[in-house]
C-alpha positions as CSV (number, residue, x, y, z in Angstrom):
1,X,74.0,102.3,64.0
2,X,77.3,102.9,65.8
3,X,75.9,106.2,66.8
4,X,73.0,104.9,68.3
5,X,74.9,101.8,69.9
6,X,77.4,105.1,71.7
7,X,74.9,106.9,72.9
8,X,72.8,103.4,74.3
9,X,76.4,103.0,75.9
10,X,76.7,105.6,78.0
11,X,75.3,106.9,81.0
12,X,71.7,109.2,80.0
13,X,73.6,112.5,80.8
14,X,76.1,112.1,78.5
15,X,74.6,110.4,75.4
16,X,72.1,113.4,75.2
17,X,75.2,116.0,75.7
18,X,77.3,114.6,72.4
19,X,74.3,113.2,70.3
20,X,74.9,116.2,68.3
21,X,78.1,114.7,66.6
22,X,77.9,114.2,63.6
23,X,79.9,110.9,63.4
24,X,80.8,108.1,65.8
25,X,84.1,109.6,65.8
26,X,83.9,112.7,67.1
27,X,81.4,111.5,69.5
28,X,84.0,109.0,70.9
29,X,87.1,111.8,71.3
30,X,84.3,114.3,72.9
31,X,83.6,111.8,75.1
32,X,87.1,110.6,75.8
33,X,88.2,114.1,75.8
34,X,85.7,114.9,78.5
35,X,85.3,111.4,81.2
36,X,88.7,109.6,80.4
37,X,90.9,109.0,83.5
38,X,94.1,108.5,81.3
39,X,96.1,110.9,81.3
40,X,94.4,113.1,84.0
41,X,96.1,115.1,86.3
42,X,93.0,115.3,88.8
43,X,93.0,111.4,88.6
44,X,96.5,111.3,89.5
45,X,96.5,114.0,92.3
46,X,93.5,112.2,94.2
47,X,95.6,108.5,93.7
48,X,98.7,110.5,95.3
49,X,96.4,112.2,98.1
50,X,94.8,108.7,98.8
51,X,98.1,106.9,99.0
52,X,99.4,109.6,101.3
53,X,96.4,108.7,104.1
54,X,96.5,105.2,103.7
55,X,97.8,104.0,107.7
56,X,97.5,100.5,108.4
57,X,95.5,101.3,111.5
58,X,93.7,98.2,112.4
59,X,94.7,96.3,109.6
60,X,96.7,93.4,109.1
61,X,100.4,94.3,107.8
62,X,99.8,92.4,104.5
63,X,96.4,93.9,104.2
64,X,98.0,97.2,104.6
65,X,100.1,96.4,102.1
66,X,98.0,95.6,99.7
67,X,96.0,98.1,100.1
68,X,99.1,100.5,98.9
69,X,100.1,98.3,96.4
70,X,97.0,98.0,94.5
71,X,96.7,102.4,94.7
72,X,100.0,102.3,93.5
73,X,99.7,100.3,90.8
74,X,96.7,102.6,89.9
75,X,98.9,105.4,89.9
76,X,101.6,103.7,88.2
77,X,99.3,103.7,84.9
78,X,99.7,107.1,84.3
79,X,103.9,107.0,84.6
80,X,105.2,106.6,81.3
81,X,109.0,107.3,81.2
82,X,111.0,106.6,78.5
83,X,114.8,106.2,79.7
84,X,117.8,107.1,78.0
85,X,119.6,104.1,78.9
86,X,118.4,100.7,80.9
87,X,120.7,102.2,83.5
88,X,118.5,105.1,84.4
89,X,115.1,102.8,84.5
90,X,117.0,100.6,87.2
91,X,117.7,103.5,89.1
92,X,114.5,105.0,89.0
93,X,112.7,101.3,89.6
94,X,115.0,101.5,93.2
95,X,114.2,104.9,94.3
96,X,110.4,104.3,93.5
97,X,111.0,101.1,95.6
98,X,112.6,103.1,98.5
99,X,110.1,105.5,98.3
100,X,107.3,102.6,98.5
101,X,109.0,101.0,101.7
102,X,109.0,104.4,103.3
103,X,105.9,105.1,102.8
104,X,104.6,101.2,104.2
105,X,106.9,102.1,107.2
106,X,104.9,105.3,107.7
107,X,101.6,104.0,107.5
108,X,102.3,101.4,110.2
109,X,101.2,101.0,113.9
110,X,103.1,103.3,116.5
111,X,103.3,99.6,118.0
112,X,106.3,98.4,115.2
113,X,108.5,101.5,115.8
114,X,111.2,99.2,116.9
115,X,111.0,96.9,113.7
116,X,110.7,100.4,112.1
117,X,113.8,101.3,113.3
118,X,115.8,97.8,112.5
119,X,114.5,97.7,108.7
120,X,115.8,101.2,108.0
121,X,119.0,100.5,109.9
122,X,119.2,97.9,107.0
123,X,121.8,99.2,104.5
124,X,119.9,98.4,101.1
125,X,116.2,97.9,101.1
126,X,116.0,96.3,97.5
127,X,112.4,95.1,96.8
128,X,109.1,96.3,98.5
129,X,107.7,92.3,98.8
130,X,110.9,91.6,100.3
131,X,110.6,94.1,103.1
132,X,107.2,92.8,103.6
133,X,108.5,89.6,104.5
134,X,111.2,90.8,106.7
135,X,108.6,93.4,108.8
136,X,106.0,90.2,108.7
137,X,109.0,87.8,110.7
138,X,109.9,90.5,112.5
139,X,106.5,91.0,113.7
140,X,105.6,87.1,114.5
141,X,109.2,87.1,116.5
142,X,108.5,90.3,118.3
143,X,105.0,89.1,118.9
144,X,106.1,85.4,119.7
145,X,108.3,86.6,123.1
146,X,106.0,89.3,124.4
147,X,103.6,85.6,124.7
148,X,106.3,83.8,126.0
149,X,107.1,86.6,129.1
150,X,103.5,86.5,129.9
């Protein structure tokens, strides 16, 4: 019964390639052997290629970014690290943060280069949402006296 409700479960292609199991069981790790995107390189090379073409282009900021946020949090499924001490997961949280804001500040519009260059003039970017909210203010202000010279 199990067998049957497996093979009902998947796609047509698949069921008929691993009906031949014998059990339920080895059915299931064939099958999660074969299609599971745990653990899968491929799946973690395309996420990391994706992330890397992501621009904001004609995007909002805060749909840009989350747009990264949400591939990142994809790819973040596949990091499993288990620290030492809690010292070394706070470090590596910050440089994955860093590493998150410099990508956002790649992706941007040629049109921010000059809030581009006053966030990373900042001495300690800390968290990614509150960089968002700093480019975001900096953005309305900038935005706010180009309208007020016209």
């Amino acid at each position: 019964m199990i067998m049957t409700w497996l093979v009902n479960s998947t796609q047509e292609k698949i069921g008929a390639n691993c009906i031949h199991y014998p059990t339920p069981k080895e059915f299931w790790d064939s099958v999660n052997e074969m299609y599971s995107d745990m653990g899968n390189t491929s799946q973690e090379y395309e996420l990391n290629l994706r992330i890397g073409e992501i621009k904001q282009g004609r995007d909002s900021v805060t749909k840009y970014f989350n747009n990264l946020k949400r591939n990142r949090q994809d790819l973040d499924v596949y990091y499993t690290h288990e620290w030492k001490t809690p010292e070394d997961s706070k470090y590596h949280n910050q440089v994955s943060e860093e590493g998150r804001i410099f990508k956002l500040l790649d992706g941007q519009k040629d049109e921010v280069d000059d809030v581009q260059a006053w966030i990373i003039g900042i001495e300690t970017l800390r968290l990614i949402g509150e960089f968002l909210s700093k480019v975001r203010r900096e953005k309305t202000r900038n935005y706010t006296r180009k309208e007020q010279k016209k």
